[in-house]
ChimeraX commands (.cxc) that place a marker at each C-alpha (Angstrom):
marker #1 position -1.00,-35.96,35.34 radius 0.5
marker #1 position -0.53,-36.46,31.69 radius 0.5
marker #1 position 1.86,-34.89,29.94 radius 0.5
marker #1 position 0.17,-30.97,27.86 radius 0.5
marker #1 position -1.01,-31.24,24.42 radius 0.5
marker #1 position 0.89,-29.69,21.85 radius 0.5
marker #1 position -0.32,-28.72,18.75 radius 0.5
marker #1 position 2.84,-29.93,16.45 radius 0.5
marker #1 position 1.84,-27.10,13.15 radius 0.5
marker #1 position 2.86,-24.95,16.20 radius 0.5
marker #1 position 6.56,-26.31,16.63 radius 0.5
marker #1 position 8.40,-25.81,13.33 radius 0.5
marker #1 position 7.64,-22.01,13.78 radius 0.5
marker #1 position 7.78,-21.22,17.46 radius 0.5
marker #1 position 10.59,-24.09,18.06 radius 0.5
marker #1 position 8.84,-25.33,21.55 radius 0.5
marker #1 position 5.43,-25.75,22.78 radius 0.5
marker #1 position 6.07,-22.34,24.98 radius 0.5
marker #1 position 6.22,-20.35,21.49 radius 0.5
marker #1 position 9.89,-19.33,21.87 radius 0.5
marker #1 position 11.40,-19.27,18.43 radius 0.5
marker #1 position 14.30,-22.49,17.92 radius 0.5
marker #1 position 17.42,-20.72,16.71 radius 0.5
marker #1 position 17.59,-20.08,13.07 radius 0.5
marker #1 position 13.85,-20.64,12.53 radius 0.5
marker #1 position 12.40,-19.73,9.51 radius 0.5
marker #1 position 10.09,-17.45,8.43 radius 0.5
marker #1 position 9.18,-18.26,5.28 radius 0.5
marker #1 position 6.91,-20.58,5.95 radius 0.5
marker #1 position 4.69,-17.71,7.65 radius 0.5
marker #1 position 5.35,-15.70,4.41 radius 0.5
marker #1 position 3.93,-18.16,2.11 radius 0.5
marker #1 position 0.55,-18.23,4.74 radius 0.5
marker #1 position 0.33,-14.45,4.12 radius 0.5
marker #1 position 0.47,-14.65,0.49 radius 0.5
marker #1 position -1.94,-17.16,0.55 radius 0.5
marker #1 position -4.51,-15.57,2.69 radius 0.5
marker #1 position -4.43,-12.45,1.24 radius 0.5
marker #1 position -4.65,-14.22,-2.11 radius 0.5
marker #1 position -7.82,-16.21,-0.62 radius 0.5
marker #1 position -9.05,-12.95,0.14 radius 0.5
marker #1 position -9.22,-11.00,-2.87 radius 0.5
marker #1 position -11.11,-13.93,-4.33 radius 0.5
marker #1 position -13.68,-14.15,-2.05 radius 0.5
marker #1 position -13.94,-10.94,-0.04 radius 0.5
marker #1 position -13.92,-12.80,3.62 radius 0.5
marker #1 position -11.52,-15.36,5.57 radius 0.5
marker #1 position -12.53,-18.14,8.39 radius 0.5
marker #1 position -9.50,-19.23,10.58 radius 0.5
marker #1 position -11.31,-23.11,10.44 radius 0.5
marker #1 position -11.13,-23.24,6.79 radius 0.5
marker #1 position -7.54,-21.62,6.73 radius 0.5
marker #1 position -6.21,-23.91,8.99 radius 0.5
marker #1 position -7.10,-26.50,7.21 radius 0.5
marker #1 position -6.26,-25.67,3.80 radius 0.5
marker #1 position -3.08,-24.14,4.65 radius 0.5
marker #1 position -1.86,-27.00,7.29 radius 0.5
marker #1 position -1.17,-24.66,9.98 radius 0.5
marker #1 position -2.74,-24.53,13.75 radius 0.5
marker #1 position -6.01,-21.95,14.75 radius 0.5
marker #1 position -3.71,-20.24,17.29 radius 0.5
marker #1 position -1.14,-19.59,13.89 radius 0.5
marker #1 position -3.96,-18.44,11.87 radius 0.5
marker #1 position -5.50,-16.16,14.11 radius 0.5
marker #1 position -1.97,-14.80,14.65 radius 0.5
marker #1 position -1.51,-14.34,11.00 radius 0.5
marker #1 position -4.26,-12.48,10.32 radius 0.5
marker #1 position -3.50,-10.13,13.59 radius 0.5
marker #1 position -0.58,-8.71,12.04 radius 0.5
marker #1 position -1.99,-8.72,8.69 radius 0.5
marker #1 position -4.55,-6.28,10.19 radius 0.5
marker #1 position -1.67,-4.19,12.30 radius 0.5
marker #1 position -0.47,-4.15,8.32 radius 0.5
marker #1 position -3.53,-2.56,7.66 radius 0.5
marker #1 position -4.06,-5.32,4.78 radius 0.5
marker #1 position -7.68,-6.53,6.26 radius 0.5
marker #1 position -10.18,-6.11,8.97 radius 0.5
marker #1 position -10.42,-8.82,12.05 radius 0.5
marker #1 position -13.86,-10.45,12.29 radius 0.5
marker #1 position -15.20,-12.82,14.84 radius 0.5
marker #1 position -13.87,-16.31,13.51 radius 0.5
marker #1 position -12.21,-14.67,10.74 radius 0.5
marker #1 position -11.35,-11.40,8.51 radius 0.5
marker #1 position -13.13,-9.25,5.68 radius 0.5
marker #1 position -10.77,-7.35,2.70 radius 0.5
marker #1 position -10.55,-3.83,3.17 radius 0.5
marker #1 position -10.63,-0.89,0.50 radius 0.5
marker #1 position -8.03,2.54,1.63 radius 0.5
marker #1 position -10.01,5.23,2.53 radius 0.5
marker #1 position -9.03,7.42,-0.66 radius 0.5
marker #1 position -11.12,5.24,-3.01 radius 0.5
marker #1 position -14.49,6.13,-0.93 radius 0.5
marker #1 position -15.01,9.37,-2.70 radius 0.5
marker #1 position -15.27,7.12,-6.28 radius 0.5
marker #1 position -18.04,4.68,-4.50 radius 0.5
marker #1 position -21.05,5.95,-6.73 radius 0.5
marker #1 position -19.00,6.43,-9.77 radius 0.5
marker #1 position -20.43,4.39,-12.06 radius 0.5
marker #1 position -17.58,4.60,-14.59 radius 0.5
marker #1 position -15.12,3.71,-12.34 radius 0.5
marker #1 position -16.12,0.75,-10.76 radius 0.5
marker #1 position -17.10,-0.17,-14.26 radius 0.5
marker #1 position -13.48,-0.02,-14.56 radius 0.5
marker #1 position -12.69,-2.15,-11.86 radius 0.5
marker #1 position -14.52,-4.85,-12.25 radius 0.5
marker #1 position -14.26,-5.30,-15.80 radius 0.5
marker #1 position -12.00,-8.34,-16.15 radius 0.5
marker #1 position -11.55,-8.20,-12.44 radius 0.5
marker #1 position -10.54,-12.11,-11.95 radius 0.5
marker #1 position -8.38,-12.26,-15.30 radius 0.5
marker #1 position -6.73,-8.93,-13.42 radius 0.5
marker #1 position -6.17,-10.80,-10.15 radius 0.5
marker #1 position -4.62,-13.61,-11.95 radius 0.5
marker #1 position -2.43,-11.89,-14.09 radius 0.5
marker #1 position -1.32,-9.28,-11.02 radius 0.5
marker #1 position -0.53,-12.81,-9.23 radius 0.5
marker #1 position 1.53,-13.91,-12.43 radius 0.5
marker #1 position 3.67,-10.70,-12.70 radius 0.5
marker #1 position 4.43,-10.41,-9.31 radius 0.5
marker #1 position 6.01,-14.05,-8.78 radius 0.5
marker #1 position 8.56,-12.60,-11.52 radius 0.5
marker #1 position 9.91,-10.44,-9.18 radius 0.5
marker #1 position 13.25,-11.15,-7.58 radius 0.5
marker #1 position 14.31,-10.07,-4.12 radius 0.5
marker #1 position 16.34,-7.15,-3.84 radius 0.5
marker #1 position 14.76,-5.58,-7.43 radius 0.5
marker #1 position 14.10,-2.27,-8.06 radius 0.5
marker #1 position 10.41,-2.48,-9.81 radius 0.5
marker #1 position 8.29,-0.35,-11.23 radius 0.5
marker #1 position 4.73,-0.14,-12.31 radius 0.5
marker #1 position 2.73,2.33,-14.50 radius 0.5
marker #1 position -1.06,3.45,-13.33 radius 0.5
marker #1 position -3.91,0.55,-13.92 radius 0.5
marker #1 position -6.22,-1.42,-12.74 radius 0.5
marker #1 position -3.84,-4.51,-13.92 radius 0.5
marker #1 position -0.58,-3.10,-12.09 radius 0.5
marker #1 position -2.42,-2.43,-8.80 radius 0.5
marker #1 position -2.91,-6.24,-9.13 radius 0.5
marker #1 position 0.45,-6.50,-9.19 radius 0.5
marker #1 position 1.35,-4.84,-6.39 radius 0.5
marker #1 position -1.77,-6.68,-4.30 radius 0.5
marker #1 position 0.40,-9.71,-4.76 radius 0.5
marker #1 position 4.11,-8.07,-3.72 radius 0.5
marker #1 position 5.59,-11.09,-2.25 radius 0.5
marker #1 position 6.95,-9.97,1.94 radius 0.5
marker #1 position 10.08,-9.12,3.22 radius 0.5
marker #1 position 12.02,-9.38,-0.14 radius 0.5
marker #1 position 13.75,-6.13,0.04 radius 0.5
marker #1 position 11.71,-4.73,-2.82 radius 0.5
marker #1 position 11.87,-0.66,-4.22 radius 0.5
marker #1 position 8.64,0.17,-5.93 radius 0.5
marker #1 position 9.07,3.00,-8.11 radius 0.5
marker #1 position 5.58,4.39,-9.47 radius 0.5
marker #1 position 4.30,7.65,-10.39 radius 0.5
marker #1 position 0.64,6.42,-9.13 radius 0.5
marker #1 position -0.75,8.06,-6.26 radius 0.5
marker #1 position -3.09,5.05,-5.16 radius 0.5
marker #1 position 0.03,2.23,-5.38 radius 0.5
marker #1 position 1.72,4.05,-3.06 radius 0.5
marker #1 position -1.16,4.82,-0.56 radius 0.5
marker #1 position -2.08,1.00,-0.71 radius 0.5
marker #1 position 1.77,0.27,-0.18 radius 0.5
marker #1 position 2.33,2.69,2.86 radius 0.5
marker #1 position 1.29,-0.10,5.17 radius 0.5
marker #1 position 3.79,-2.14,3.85 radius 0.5
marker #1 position 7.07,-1.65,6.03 radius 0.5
marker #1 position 9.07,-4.19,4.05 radius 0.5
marker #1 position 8.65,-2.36,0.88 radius 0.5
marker #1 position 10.61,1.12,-0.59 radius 0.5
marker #1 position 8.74,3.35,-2.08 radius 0.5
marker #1 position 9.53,6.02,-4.54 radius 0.5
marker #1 position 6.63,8.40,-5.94 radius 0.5
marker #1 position 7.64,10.56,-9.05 radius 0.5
marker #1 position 6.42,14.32,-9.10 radius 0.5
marker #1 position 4.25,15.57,-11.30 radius 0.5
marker #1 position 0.76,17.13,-11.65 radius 0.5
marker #1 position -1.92,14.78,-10.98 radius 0.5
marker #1 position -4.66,13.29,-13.56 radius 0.5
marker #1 position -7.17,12.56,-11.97 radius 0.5
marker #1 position -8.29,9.57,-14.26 radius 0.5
marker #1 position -6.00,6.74,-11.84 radius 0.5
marker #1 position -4.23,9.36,-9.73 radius 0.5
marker #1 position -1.36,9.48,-12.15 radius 0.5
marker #1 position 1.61,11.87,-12.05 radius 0.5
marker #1 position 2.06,13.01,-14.90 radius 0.5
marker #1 position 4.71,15.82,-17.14 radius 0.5
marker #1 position 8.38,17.22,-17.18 radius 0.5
marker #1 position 8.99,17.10,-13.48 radius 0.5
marker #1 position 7.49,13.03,-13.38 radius 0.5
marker #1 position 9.76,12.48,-16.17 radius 0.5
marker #1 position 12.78,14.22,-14.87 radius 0.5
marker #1 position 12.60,12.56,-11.43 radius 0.5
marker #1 position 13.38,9.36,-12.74 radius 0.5
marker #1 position 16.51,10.51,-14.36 radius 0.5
marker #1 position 18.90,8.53,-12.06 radius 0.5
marker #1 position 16.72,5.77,-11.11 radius 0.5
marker #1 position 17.78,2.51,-12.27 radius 0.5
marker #1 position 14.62,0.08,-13.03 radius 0.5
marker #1 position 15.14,-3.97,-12.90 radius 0.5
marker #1 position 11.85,-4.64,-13.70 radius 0.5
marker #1 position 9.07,-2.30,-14.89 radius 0.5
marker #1 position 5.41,-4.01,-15.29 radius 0.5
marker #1 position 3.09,-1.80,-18.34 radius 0.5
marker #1 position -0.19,-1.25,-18.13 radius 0.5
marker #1 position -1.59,-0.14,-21.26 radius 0.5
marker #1 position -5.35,0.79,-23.00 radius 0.5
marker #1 position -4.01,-1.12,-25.99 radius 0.5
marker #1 position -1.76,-3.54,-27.52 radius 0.5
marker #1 position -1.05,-4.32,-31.10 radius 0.5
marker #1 position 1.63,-6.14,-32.37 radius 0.5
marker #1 position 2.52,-3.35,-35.14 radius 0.5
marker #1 position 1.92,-0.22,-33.38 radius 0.5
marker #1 position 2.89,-1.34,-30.41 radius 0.5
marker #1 position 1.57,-0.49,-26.85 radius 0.5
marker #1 position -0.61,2.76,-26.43 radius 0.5
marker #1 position -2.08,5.31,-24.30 radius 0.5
marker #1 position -5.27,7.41,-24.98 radius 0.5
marker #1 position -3.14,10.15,-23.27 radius 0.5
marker #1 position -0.37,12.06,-24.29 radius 0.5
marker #1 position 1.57,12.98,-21.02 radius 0.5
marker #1 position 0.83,9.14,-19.64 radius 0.5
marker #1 position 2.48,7.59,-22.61 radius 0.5
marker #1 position 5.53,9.86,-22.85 radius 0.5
marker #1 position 6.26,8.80,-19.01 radius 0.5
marker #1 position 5.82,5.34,-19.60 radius 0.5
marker #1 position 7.66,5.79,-22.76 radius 0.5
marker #1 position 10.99,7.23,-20.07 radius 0.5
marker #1 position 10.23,4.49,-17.36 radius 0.5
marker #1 position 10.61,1.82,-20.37 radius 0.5
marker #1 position 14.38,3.33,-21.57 radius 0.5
marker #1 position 15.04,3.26,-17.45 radius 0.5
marker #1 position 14.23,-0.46,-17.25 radius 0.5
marker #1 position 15.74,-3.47,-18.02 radius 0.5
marker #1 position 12.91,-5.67,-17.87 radius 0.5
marker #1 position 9.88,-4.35,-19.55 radius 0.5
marker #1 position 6.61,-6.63,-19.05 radius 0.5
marker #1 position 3.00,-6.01,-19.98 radius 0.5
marker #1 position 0.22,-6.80,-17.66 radius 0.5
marker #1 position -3.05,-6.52,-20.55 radius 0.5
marker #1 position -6.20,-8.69,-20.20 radius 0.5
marker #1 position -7.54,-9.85,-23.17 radius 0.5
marker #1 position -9.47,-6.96,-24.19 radius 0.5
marker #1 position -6.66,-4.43,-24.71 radius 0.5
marker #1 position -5.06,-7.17,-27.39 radius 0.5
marker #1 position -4.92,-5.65,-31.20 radius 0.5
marker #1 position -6.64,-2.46,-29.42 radius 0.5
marker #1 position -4.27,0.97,-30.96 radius 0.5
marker #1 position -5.14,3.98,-28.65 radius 0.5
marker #1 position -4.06,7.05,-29.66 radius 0.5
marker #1 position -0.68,7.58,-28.11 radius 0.5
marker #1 position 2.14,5.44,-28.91 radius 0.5
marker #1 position 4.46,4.15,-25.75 radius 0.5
marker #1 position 7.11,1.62,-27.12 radius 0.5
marker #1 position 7.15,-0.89,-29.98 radius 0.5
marker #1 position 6.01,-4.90,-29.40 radius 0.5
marker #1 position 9.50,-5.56,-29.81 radius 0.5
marker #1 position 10.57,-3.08,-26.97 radius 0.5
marker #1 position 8.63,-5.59,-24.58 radius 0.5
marker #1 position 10.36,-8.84,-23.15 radius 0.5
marker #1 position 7.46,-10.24,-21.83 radius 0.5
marker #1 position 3.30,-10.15,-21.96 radius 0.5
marker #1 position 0.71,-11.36,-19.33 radius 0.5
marker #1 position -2.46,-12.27,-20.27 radius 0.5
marker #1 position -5.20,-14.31,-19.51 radius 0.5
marker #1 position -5.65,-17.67,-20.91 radius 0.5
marker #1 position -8.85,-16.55,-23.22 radius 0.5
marker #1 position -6.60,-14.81,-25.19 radius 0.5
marker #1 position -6.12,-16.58,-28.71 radius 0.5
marker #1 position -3.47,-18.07,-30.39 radius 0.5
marker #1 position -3.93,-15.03,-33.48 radius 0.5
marker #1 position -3.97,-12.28,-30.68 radius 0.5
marker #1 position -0.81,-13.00,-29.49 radius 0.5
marker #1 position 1.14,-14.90,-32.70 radius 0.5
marker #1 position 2.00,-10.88,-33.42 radius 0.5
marker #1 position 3.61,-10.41,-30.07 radius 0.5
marker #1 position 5.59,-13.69,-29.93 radius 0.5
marker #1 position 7.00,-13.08,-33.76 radius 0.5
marker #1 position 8.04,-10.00,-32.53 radius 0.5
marker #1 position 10.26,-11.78,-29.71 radius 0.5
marker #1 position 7.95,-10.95,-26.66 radius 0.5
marker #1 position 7.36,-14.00,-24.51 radius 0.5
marker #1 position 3.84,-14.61,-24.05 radius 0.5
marker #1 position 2.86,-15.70,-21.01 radius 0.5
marker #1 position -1.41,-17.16,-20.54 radius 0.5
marker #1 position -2.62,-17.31,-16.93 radius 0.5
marker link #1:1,2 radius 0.2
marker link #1:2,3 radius 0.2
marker link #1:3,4 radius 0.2
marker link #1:4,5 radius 0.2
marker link #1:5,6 radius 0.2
marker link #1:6,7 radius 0.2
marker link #1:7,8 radius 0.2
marker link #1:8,9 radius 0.2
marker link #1:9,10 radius 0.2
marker link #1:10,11 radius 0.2
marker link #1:11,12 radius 0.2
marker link #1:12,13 radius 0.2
marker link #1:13,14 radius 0.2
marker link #1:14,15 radius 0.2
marker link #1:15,16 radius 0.2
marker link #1:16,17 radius 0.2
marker link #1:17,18 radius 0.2
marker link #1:18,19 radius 0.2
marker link #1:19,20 radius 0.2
marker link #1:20,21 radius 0.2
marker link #1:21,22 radius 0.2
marker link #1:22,23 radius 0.2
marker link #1:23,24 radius 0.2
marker link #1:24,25 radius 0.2
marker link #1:25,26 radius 0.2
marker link #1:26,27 radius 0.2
marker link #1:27,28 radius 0.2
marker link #1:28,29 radius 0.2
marker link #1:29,30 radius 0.2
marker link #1:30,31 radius 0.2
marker link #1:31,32 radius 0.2
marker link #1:32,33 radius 0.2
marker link #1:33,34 radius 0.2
marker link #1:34,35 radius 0.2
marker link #1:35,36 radius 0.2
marker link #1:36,37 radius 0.2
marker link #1:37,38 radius 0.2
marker link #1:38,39 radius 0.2
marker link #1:39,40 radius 0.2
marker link #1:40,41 radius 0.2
marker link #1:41,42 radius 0.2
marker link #1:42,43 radius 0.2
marker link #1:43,44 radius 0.2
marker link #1:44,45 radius 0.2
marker link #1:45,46 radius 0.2
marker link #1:46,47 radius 0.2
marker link #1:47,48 radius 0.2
marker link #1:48,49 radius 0.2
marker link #1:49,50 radius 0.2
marker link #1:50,51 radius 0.2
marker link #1:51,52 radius 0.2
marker link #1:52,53 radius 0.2
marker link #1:53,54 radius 0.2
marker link #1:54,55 radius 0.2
marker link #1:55,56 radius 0.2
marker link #1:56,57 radius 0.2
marker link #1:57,58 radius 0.2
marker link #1:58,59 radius 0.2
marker link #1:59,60 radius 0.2
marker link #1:60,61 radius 0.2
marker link #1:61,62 radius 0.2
marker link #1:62,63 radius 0.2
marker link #1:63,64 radius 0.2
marker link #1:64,65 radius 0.2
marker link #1:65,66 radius 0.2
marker link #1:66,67 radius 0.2
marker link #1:67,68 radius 0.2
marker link #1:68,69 radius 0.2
marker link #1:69,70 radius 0.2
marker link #1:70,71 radius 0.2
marker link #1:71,72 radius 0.2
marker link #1:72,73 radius 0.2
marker link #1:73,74 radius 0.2
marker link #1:74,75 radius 0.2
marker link #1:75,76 radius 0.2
marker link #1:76,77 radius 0.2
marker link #1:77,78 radius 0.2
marker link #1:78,79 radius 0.2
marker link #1:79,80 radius 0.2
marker link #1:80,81 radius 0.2
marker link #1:81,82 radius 0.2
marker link #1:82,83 radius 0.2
marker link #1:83,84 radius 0.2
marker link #1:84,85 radius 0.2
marker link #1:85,86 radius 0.2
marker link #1:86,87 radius 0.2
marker link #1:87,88 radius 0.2
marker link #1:88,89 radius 0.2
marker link #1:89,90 radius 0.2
marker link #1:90,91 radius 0.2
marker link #1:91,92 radius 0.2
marker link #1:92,93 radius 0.2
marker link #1:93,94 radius 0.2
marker link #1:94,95 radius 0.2
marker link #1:95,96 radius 0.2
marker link #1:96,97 radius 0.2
marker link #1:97,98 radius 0.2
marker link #1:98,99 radius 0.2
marker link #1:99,100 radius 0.2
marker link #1:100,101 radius 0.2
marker link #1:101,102 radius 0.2
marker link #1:102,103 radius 0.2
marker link #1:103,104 radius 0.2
marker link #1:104,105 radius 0.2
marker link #1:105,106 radius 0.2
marker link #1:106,107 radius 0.2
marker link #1:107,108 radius 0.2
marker link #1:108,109 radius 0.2
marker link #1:109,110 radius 0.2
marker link #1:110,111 radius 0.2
marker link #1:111,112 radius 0.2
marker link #1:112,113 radius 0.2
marker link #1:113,114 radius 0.2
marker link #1:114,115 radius 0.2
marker link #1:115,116 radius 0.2
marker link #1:116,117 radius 0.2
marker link #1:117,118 radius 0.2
marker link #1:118,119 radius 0.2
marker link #1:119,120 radius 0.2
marker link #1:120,121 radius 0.2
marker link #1:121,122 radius 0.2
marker link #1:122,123 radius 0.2
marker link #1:123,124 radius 0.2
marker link #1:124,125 radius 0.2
marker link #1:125,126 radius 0.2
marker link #1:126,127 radius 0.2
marker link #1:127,128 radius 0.2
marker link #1:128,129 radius 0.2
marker link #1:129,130 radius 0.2
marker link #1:130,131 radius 0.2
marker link #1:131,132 radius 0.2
marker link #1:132,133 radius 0.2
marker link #1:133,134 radius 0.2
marker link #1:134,135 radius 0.2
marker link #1:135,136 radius 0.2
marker link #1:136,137 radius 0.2
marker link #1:137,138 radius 0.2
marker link #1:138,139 radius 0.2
marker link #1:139,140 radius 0.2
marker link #1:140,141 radius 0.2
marker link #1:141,142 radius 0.2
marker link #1:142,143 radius 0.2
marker link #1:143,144 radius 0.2
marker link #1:144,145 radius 0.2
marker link #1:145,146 radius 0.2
marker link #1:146,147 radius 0.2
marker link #1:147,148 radius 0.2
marker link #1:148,149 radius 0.2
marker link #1:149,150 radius 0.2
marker link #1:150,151 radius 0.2
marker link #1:151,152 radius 0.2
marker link #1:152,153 radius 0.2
marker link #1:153,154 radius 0.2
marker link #1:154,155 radius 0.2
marker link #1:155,156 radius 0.2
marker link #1:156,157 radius 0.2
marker link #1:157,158 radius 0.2
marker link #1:158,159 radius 0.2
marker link #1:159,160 radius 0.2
marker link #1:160,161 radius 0.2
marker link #1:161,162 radius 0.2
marker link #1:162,163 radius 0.2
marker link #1:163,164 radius 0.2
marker link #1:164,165 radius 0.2
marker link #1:165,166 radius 0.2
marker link #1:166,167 radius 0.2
marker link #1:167,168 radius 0.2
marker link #1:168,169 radius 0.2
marker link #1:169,170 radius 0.2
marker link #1:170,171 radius 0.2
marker link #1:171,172 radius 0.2
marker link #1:172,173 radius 0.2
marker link #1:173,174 radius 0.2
marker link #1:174,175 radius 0.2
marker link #1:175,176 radius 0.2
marker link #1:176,177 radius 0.2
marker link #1:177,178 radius 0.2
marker link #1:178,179 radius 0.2
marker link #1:179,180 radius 0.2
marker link #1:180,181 radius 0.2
marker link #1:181,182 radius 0.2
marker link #1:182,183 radius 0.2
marker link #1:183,184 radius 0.2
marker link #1:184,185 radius 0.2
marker link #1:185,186 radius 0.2
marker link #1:186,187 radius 0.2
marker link #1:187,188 radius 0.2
marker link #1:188,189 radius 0.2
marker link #1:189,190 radius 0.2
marker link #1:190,191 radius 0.2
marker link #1:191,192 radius 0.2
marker link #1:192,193 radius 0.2
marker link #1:193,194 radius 0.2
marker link #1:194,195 radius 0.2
marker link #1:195,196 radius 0.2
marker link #1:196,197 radius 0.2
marker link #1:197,198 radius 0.2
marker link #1:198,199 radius 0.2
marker link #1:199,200 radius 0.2
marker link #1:200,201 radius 0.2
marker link #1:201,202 radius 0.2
marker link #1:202,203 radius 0.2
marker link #1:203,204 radius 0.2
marker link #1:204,205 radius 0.2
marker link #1:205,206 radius 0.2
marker link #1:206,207 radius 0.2
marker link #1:207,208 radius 0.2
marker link #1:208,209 radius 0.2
marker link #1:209,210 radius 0.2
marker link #1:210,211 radius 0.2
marker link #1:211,212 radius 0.2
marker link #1:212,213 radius 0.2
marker link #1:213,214 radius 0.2
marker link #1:214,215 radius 0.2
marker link #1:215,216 radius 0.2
marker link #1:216,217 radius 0.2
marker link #1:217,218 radius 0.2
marker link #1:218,219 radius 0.2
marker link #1:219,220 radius 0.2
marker link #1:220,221 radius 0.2
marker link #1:221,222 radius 0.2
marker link #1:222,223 radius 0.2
marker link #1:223,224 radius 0.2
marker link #1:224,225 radius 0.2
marker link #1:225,226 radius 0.2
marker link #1:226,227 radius 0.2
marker link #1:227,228 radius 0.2
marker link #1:228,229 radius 0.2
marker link #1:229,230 radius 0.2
marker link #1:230,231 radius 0.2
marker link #1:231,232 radius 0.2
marker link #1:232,233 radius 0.2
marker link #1:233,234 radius 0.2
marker link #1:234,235 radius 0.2
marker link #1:235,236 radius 0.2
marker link #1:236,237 radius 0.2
marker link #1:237,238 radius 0.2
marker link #1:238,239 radius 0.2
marker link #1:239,240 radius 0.2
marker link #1:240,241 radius 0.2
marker link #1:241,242 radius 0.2
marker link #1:242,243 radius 0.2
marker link #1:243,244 radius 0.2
marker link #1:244,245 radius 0.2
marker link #1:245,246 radius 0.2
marker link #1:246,247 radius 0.2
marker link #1:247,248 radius 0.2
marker link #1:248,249 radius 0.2
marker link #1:249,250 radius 0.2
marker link #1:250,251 radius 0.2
marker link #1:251,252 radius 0.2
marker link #1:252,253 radius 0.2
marker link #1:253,254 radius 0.2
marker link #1:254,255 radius 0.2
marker link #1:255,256 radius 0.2
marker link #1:256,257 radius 0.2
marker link #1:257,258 radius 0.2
marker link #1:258,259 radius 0.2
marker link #1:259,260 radius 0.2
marker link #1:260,261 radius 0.2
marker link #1:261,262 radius 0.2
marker link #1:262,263 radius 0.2
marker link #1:263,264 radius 0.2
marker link #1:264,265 radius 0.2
marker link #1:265,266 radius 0.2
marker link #1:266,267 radius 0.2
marker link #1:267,268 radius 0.2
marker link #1:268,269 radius 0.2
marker link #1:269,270 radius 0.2
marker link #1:270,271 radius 0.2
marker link #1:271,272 radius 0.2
marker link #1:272,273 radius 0.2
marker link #1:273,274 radius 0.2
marker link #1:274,275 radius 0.2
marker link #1:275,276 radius 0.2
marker link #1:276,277 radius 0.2
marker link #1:277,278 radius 0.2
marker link #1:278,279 radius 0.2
marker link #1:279,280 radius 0.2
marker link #1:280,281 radius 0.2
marker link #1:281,282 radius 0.2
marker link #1:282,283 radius 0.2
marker link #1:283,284 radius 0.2
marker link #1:284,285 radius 0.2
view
């Protein structure tokens, strides 16, 4: 008899053909598969194990296992030959609001490529934190696995979409809820954060202006970001193009309290010459 067939994509992980891992095998390999399905995923809306196999250089019997424990995650939904993204429950009520999946949408692949920016920033072991959005949700789609990360948000949707997420920490402030983006919001938010230390804190904002600064079209939302910012020592802003030289009517932080802004590569040289004279690295994606 000849000798068994072994798929060699297999070996590097499992460290023999019977799938029993070699001493100090790696897993970052399988890490960088996740991030890149569930990256493939939010682009298109489905997976098929053929196409992933190929494009990521891994075997069908990987794959399929990949996307198993991405759905014991809770991160997609299993389909015959493949998977389909999956929305948490809590959204549903908000299906046939017209508004907000205006909201959504709008800017939706400039979001998912700026979310993907931001969170490549991050640094294992960080303590982040991210203000409510549409943008920062992005960010939080694309938290890289098993890095040890604290998440520190006073949204009520980033941390349902993050309780699946066993490798991540995550601290919700108090606060009375808006309902706007299921923000916490008021004294008790603010005061909860008093001892927190923030590495890196990602700002979503309605608007950005080089003079004013960033801005919130509500009061109690900008006065928390406003705390988060004096708790961080990395402040970056996650703004498509359309929130560029917009000043809502609350005030967060100057342009100069900012080390860094993500936006997407439509935005124009003038839109952001304000930002980068003001000493905020610009970054287009």
């Amino acid at each position: 008899m000849g000798e068994p067939v072994v798929d060699r994509r297999d070996v590097s992980e499992q460290g023999s053909p019977g799938g029993k891992p070699s001493p100090g095998a790696s897993s970052g390999k399988q890490q960088l598969r996740l991030t890149a399905i569930l990256d493939k995923l939010r682009h298109f809306g489905a997976v098929n194990v053929d196409e992933l196999s190929a494009e990521l250089g891994a075997s069908l019997i990987t794959i399929r296992r990949d996307l198993d424990q991405l759905e014991r995650d809770g991160l997609l939904q299993r389909t015959h030959g493949g998977a389909v993204s999956i929305e948490p429950l809590f959204y549903q009520p908000f299906k046939n609001d017209l508004s907000f999946q205006a909201h959504l949408e709008k800017f939706a692949e400039e979001k998912r490529r700026i979310g993907r920016a931001a969170a490549a920033l991050i640094q294992a072991g960080e303590t982040i934190a991210l203000t409510p959005g549409t943008t920062t949700l992005e960010v939080i789609r694309s938290l890289p696995f098993n890095q040890n990360i604290t998440v520190v948000s006073n949204t009520v949707n980033i941390a349902m979409e993050l309780s699946k997420r066993k490798d991540v920490n995550v601290f919700v402030t108090g606060g009375h809820l808006r309902g706007d983006w299921f923000s916490l919001v008021g004294p008790t938010a603010i005061q909860s954060l008093q001892n927190i230390l923030i590495h890196t804190l990602f700002v979503g904002v309605d608007g950005m202006d080089s003079k004013w600064g960033t801005s919130s079209f509500n009061e109690e939302e900008a006065s928390l970001i406003a705390a988060m910012i004096k708790r961080s020592r990395r402040k970056i802003a996650v703004a498509d193009r359309s929130k560029l030289g917009v000043v809502a009517g609350w005030r967060i932080c100057e342009a100069s309290d900012l080390d860094m802004l993500i936006t997407d590569v439509q935005a124009s040289d003038e839109s952001v010459a304000g930002f980068e004279n003001s000493g905020v690295e610009v970054m287009r994606v």
